[in-house]
C-alpha positions in Angstrom: 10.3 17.2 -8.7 12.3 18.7 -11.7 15.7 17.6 -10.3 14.2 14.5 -9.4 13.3 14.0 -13.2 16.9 14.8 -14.3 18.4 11.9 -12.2 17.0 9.6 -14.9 18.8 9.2 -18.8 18.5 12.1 -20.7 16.9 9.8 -23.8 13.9 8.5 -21.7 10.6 10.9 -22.5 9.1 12.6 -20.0 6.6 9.9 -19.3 8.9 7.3 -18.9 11.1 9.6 -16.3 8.1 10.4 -14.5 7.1 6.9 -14.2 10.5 5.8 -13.2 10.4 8.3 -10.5 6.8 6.9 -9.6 8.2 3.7 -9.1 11.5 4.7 -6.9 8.8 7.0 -4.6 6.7 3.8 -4.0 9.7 1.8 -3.6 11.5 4.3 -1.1 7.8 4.3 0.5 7.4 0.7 1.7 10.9 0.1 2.7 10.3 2.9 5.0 7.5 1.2 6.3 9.3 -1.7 6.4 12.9 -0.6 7.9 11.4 2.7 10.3 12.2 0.6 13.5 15.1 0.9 12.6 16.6 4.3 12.4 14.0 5.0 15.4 15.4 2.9 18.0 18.9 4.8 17.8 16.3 8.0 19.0 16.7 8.6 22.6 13.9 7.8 25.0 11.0 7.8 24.9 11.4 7.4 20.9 13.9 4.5 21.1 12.1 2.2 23.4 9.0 2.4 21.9 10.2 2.2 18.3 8.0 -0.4 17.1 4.3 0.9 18.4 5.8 3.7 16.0 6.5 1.7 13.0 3.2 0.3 13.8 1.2 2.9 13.8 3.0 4.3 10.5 1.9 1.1 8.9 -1.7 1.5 10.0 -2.0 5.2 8.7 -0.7 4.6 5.4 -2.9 1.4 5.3 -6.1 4.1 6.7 -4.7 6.5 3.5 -4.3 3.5 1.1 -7.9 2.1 1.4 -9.6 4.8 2.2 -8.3 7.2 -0.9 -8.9 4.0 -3.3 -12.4 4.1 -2.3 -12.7 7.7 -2.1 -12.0 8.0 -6.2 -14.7 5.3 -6.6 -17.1 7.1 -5.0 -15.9 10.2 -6.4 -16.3 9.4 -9.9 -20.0 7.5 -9.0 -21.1 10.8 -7.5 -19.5 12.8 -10.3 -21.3 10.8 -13.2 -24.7 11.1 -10.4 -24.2 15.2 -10.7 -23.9 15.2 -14.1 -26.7 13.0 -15.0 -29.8 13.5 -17.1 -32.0 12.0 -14.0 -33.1 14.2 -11.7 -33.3 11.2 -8.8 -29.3 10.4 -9.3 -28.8 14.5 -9.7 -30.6 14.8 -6.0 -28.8 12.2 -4.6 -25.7 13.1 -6.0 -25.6 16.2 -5.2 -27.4 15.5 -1.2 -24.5 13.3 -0.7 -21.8 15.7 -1.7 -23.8 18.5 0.3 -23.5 16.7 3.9 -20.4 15.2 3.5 -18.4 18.9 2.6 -20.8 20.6 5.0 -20.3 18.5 8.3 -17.0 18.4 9.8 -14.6 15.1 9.1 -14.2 14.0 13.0 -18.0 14.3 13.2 -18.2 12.3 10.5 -15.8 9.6 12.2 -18.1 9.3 15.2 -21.1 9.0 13.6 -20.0 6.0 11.2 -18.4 4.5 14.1 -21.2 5.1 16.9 -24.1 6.2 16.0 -24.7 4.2 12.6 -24.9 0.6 14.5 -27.6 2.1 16.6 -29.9 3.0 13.7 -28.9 0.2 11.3 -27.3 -2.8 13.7 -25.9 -4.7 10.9 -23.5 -2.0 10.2 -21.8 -2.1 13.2 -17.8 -2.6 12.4 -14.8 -2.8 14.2 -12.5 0.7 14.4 -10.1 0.4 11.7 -13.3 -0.3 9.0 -15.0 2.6 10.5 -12.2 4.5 9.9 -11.7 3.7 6.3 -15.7 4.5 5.6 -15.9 7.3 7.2 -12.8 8.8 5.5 -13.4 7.2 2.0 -16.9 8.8 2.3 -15.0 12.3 2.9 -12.7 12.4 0.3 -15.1 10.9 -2.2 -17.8 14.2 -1.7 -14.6 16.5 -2.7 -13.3 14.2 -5.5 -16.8 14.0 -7.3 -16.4 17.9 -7.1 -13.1 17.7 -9.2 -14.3 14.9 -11.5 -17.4 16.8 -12.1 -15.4 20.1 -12.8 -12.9 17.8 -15.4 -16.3 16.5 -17.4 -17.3 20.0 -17.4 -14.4 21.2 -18.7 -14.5 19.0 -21.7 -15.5 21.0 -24.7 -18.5 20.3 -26.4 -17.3 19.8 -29.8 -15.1 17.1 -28.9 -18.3 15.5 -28.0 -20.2 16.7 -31.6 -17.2 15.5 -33.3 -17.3 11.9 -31.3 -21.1 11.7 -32.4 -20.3 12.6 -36.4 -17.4 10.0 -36.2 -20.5 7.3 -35.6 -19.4 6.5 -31.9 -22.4 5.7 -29.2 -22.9 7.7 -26.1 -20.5 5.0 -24.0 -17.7 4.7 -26.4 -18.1 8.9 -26.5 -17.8 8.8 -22.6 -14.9 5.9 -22.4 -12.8 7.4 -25.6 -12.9 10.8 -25.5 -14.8 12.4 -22.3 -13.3 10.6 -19.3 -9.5 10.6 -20.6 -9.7 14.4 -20.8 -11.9 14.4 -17.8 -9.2 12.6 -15.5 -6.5 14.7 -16.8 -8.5 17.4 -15.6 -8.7 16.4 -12.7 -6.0 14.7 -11.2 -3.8 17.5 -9.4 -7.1 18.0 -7.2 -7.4 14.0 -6.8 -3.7 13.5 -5.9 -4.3 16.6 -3.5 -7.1 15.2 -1.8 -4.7 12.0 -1.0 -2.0 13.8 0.2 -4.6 15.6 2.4 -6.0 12.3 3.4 -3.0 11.0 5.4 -3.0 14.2 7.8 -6.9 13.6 8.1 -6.6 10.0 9.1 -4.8 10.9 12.4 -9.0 11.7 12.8 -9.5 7.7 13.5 -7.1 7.9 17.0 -11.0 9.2 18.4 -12.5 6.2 18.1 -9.3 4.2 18.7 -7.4 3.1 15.9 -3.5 3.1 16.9 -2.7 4.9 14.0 0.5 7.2 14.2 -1.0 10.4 15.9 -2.6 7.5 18.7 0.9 6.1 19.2 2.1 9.3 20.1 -0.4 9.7 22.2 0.4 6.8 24.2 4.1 7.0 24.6 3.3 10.7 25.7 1.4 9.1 28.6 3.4 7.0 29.4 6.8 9.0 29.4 5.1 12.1 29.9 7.4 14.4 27.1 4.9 15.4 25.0 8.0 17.4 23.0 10.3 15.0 21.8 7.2 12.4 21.4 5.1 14.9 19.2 8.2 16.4 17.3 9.1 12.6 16.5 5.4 12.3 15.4 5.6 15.7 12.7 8.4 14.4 11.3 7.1 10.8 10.4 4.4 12.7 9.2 6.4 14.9 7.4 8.5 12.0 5.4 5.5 10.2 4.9 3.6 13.5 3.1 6.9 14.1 1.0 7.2 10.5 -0.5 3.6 10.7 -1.4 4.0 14.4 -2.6 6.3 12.9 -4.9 4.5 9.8 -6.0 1.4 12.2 -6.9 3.7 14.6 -8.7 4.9 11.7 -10.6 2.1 10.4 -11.7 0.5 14.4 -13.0 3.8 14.4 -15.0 2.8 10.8 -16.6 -0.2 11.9 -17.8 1.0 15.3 -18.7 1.0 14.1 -22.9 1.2 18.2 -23.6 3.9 18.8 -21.5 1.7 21.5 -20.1 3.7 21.0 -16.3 7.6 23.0 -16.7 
């Protein structure tokens, strides 16, 4: 990441590096979802000839991590402000909510959303991919509110005394001074948890999303080489994980005011 910082002038701040290495990640990012065909059709079979179920189901896993990880830090920061409330109802359901999502596995989580939900509420029945994004966004959101909740925590009090005696309400307290530090806080275990989230959305292939891990699946079926299929599969996974490793350690650094992160 460092090296990557020093590509940029030597007069630009550290925030403004870090965000112009945000930007070139994100960039590099959707032009390799849009150009992956590509460079996979010069593969050898079975890569080659099935290049684009590939680049499709590269799209649809970054779409899965996309939707689901935006949702995910909604919910996370609901249930966080839930856990640390002074009402015992939003405390217990807080706090039940983060308890069965981190204590149940994330594939039975998929299933459940995607199968057994419609039966006992019909009107939630939904196609695969929206399944998919609930079920995951409902995963990553239990162990966000854990890291948003340990970020208000770690707030000191007196910055909150001090808020008070400078006449400011409980909101602008919370929106000024509390959630700033609070999301500082937080945000290497947030941009984790995304990361993580790409990996886990190979999960949806179960109930049939033709994400990547399902497209592997598919040509290995056909073509029956699992080896070159699967090793062709890590290492789409592999770019993918490194350009959002980057964006993530961009954005740390842009919020890194202190210069806390070497």
């Amino acid at each position: 990441m460092d090296r990557l910082l020093r590509v940029w002038p030597a007069a630009w701040s550290r925030q403004q590096r870090s965000s112009a290495t945000m930007l070139a990640a994100s960039v590099l990012l959707v032009l390799i979802l849009w150009l992956i065909a590509i460079p996979l059709s010069w593969a050898p079979e079975p890569i080659g000839n099935n290049a684009q179920l590939f680049a499709q189901g590269t799209r649809v896993t970054v779409e899965l991590t996309v939707v689901s990880g935006l949702a995910g830090v909604l919910l996370g920061m609901l249930a966080a402000l839930g856990k640390v409330s002074r009402l015992p109802p939003l405390r217990w359901l807080a706090g039940f909510y983060i308890w069965v999502m981190r204590g149940t596995p994330l594939l039975v989580q998929v299933l459940f959303v995607y199968f057994a939900l419609p039966e006992v509420v019909p009107v939630l029945r939904m196609d695969e991919f929206t399944a998919a994004c609930v079920a995951l966004a409902l995963n990553v959101g239990a162990y966000n509110a854990e890291a948003i909740r340990s970020g208000l925590l770690a707030v000191p009090r007196g910055q909150v005394e001090a808020a008070h005696s400078l006449g400011l309400g409980r909101w602008h307290t919370f929106a000024d001074v509390v959630f700033p530090q609070a999301f500082k806080i937080a945000l290497p275990p947030l941009v984790n948890n995304i990361v993580a989230l790409l990996k886990d959305s190979s999960l949806a292939f179960t109930i049939g999303v033709v994400e990547l891990t399902n497209a592997g699946s598919q040509v290995k079926s056909t073509s029956f080489q699992a080896v070159p299929v699967f090793i062709a599969t890590a290492i789409i996974y592999l770019v993918l994980t490194t350009v959002m490793t980057q964006i993530s350690n961009a954005v740390e650094r842009r919020f890194d005011i202190e210069g806390k992160l070497a």
